[in-house]
C-alpha positions in Angstrom: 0.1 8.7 17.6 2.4 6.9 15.2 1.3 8.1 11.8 -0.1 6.2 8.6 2.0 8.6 6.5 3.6 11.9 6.6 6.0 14.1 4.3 9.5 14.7 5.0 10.7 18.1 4.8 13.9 19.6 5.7 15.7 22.5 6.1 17.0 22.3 2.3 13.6 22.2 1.3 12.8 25.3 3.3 15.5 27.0 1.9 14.4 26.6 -1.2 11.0 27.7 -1.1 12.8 31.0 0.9 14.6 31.6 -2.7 11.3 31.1 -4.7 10.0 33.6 -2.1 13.0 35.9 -2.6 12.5 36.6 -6.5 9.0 37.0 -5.8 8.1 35.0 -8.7 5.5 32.6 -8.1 4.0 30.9 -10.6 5.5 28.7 -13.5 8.8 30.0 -14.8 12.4 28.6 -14.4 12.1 26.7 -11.4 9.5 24.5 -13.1 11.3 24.3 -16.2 14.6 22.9 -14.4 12.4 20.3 -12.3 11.6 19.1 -16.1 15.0 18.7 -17.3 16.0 16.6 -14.2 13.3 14.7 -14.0 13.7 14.0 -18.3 16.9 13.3 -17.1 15.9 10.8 -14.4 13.5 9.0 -17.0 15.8 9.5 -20.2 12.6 11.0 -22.2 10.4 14.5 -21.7 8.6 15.1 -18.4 6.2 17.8 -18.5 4.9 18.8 -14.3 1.8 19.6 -13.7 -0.3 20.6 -10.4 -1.2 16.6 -9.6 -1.1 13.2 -10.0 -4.9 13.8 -11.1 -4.4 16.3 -13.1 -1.7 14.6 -14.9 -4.1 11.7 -15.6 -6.5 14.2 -16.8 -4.6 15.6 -18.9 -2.9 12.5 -20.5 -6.2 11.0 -20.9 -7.0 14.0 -22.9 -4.1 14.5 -24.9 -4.7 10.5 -26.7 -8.0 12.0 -27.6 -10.8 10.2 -25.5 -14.0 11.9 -25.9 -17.9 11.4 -24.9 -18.6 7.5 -25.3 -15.3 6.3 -25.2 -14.4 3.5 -22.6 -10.9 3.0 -20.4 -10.1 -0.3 -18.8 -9.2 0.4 -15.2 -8.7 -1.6 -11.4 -11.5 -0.7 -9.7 -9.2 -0.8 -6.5 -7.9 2.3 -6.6 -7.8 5.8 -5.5 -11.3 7.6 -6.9 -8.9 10.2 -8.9 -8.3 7.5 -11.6 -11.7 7.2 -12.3 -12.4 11.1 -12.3 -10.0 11.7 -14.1 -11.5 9.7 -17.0 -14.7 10.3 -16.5 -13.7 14.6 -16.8 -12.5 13.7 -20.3 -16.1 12.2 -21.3 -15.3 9.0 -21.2 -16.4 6.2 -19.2 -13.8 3.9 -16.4 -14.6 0.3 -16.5 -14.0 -1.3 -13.5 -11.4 -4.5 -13.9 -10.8 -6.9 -11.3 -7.4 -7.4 -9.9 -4.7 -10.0 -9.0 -5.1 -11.1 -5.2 -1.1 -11.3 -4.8 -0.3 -7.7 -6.0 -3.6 -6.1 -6.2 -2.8 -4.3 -9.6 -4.6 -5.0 -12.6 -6.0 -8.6 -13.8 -5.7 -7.8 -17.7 -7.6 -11.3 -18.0 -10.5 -10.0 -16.4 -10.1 -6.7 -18.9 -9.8 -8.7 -21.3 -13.5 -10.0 -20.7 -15.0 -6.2 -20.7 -13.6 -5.1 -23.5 -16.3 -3.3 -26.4 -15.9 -1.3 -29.9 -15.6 2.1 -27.6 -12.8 0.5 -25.6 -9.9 2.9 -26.4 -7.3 2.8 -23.6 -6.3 0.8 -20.5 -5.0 2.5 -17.1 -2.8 0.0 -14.8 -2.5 1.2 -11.4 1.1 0.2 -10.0 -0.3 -0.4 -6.3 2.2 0.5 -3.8 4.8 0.4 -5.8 4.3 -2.3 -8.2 3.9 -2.6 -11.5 2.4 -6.4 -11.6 2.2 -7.6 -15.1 2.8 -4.3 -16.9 4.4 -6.5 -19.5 1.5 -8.6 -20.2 -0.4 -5.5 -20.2 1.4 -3.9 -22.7 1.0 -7.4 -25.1 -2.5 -7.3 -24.5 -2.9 -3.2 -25.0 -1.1 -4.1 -28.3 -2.8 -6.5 -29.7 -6.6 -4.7 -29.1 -5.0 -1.4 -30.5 -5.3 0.5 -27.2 -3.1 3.6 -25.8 -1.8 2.7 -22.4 -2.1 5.2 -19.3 0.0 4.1 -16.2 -1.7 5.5 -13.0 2.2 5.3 -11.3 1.0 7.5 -8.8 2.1 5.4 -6.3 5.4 4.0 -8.1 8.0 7.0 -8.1 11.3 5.4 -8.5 10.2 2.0 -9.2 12.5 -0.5 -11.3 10.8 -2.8 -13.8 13.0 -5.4 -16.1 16.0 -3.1 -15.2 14.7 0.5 -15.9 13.1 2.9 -14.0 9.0 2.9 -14.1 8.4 5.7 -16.6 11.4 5.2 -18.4 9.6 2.9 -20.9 5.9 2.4 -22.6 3.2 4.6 -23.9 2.3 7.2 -20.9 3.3 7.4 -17.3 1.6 9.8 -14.9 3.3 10.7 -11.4 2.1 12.1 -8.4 4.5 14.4 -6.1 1.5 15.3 -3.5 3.1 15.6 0.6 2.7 12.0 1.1 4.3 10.3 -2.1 8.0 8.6 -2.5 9.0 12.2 -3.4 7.0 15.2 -2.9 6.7 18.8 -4.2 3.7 19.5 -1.7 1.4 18.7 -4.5 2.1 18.3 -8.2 2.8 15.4 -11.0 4.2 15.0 -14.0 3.6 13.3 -17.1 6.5 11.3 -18.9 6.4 10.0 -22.4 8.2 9.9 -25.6 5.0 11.1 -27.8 5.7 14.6 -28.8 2.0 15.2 -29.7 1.0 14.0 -26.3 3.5 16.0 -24.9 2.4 19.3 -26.6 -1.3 18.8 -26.0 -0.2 18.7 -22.3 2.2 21.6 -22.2 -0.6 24.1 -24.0 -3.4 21.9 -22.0 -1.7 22.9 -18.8 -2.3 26.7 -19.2 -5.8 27.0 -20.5 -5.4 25.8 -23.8 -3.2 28.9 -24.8 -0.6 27.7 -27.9 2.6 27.7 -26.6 2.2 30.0 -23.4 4.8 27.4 -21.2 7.4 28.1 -23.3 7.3 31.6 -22.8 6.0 31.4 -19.3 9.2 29.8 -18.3 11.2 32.3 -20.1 9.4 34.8 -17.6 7.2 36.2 -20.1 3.7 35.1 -21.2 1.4 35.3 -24.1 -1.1 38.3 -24.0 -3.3 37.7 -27.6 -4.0 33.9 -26.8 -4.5 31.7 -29.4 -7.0 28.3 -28.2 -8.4 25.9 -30.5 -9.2 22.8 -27.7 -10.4 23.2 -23.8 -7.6 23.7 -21.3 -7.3 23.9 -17.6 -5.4 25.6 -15.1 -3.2 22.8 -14.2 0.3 24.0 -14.0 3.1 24.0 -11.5 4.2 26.4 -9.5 8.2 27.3 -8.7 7.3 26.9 -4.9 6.1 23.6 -5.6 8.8 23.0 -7.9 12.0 23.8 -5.8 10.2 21.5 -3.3 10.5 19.0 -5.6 14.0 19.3 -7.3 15.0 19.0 -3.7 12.9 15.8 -2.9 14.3 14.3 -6.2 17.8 14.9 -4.5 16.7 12.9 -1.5 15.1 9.9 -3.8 17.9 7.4 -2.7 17.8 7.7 0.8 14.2 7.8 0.7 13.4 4.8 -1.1 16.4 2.9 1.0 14.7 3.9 3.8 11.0 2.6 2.8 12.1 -0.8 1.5 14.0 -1.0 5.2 10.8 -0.5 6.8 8.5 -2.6 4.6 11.1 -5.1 4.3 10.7 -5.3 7.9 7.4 -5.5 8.4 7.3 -8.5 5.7 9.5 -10.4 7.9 7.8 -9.4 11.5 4.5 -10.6 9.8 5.3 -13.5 7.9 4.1 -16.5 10.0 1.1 -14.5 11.4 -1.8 -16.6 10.5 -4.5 -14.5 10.1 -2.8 -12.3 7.5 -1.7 -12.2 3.8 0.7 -10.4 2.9 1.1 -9.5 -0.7 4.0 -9.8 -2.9 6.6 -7.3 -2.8 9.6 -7.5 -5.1 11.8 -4.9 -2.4 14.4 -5.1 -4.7 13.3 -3.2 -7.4 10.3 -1.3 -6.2 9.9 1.3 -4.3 6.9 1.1 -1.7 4.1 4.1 -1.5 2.3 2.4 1.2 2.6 -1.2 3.2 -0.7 -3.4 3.0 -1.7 -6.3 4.2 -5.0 -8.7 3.7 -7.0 -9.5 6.8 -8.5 -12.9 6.4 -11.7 -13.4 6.4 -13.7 -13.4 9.8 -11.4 -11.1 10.7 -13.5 -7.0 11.5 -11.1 -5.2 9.9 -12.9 -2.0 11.7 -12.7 -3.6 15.1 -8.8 -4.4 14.4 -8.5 -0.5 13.4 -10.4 1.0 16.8 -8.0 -1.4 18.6 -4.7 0.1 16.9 -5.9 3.3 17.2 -6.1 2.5 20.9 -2.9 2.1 20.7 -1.5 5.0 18.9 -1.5 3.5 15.8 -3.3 5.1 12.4 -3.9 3.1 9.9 -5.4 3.4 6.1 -7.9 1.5 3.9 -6.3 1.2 -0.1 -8.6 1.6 -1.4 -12.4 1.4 -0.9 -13.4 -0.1 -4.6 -15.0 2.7 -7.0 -17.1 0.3 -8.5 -19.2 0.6 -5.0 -19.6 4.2 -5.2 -22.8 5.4 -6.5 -21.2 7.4 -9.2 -19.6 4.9 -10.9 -21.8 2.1 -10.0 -22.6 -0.2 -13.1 -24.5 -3.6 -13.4 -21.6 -4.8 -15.6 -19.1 -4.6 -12.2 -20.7 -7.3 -10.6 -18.7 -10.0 -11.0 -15.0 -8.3 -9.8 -15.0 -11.4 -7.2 -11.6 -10.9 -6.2 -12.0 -6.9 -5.8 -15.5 -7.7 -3.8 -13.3 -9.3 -1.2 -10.3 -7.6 -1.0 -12.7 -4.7 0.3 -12.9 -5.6 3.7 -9.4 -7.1 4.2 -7.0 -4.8 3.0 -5.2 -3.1 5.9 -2.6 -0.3 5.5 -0.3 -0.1 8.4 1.7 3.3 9.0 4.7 4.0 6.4 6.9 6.8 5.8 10.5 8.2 5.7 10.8 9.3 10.0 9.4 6.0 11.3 11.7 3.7 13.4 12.2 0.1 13.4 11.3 0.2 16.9 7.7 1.8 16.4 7.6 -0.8 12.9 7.9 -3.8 15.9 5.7 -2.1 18.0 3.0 -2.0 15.4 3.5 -5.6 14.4 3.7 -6.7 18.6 0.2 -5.0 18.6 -1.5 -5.7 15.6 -0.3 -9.8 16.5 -1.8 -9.6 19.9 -5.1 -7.8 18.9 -5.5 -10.8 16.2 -4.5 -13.6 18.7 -7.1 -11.6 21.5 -11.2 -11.7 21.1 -10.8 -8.2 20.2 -10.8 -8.8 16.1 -14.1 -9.9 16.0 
């Protein structure tokens, strides 16, 4: 079975965990605090880790100071953790539409939902890109709302010349096995606001005033002091030495995945029965490869016919404003999101797979379209 995505771990990676193993110290101390200072180093501001991309939403959405009643603009085409994660703070996700060519945020359609209680707005770079973070940033300026980028997907990105994260309000990351790099789970949380930054750090350890600090000295505080909810959300240095490895590795990775996509844009191009979306190769860096299926077109009967073949695929992302959770009358109209839902297609994408299983994949999926067996 050629995979829809997989982590790539080596024998430096091992190695590392065997040292963690070694000092038989487990939990946050100097591991974690040396991932920080290369990845601060990688952005050019503070990263502070955390256990996951979701918690590192979470607790960003926290820090700006969201409570009960408060609103956050967000794609409803995305993962269900963006939406939790607001929705944990007290707060409500408003589902936006989004842009049919990059599938990241329409901040026109946002611009239509907003209300008093609006209070932030969460772009979600989708695979990779950032679509019109700029615009975004105009428009987050000029209603007065903090800006949370969801760039779970979007590790080593380049935007206008600097690296995704290395600009803006708040950038969230997720290192879970599957991601550009991984730690086997974890994220971080990169921004130059120092208040946002220390609501995290004591946020990340129950709340407790300054407990990182001395956690990563190898101490830890015994009489706590607490004055706002926290949760246990920190990185471990197993998790971390995964991680300052991976970061290592970030070159050849990314190479490697705009190779692949690169090549599937071009094995796919004149294939009429799919859209492909826009991706600037160049300066992303691409989570996952997607492709529209046009309409007509059983997206489920295409799937059963890869996996037939060996083939997995993925669907990015079933739209949250569907769910019964977080189903309001006020989503109705995301006509471009109500689509996309049964033609998006992700086709397999990670760091081991060869051109020659990339062709194979795109030899299949063309004669499964061109056959009777996509309806």
């Amino acid at each position: 079975m050629i995979r829809l995505s997989k982590s790539s771990i080596g024998d430096l990676e091992k190695t590392a965990v065997a040292s963690v193993l070694d000092r038989a110290f487990l939990g946050m101390g100097p591991e974690v605090a040396r991932f920080e200072e290369e990845l601060s180093e990688f952005f050019g501001r503070p990263a502070v880790c955390v256990v996951n991309g979701t918690a590192a939403l979470h607790l960003a959405l926290q820090a700006i100071g969201l409570e009960s009643g408060d609103e956050v603009l967000v794609q409803s085409l995305t993962y269900l953790s963006s939406f939790q994660a607001i929705s944990s703070t007290g707060a409500k996700p408003v589902a936006c539409d989004v842009e049919s060519n990059t599938l990241t945020l329409d901040w026109r359609d946002a611009e239509r939902r907003i209300t008093p209680q609006t209070k932030a707005i969460m772009p979600v770079h989708y695979a990779g890109g950032v679509g019109d973070i700029d615009k975004i940033y105009q428009f987050a300026k000029q209603h007065g709302l903090r800006v949370i980028e969801d760039a779970a997907h979007a590790f080593g990105s380049i935007h206008g010349g600097r690296r995704v994260g290395s600009f803006g309000d708040v950038a969230c990351f997720s290192f879970d096995g599957i991601k550009n790099i991984t730690s086997g789970e974890g994220g971080c949380i990169v921004t130059d606001s120092e208040e946002v930054l220390s609501a995290v750090r004591d946020a990340r350890l129950l709340g407790v005033k300054g407990d990182s600090k001395q956690r990563q000295l190898g101490d830890r505080t015994w009489i706590p002091e607490v004055d706002r909810q926290g949760w246990r959300y920190h990185m471990s240095d197993m998790m971390a030495a995964i991680g300052r490895v991976q970061l290592e590795r970030l070159c050849e990775f990314a190479r490697r995945r705009r190779q692949q996509a690169d090549r599937y844009q071009r094995n796919l191009k004149e294939v009429k029965q799919v859209k492909l979306l826009e991706y600037d190769l160049e300066n992303i860096v691409p989570h996952i490869y997607v492709i529209r299926l046009l309409p007509l077109i059983k997206r489920e009967t295409v799937r059963a016919s890869l996996k037939e073949k060996n083939i997995q695929t993925g669907i990015h992302y079933y739209p949250n404003h569907l769910l019964d959770y977080f189903r309001d009358e006020q989503s109705d109209d995301l006509s471009c999101t109500d689509v996309l839902a049964d033609q998006v297609l992700s086709l397999p994408l990670h760091y081991e797979l060869t051109d020659n299983e990339i062709d194979y994949i795109c030899d299949t999926l063309i004669s499964i379209l061109k056959s009777g067996r996509r309806r």
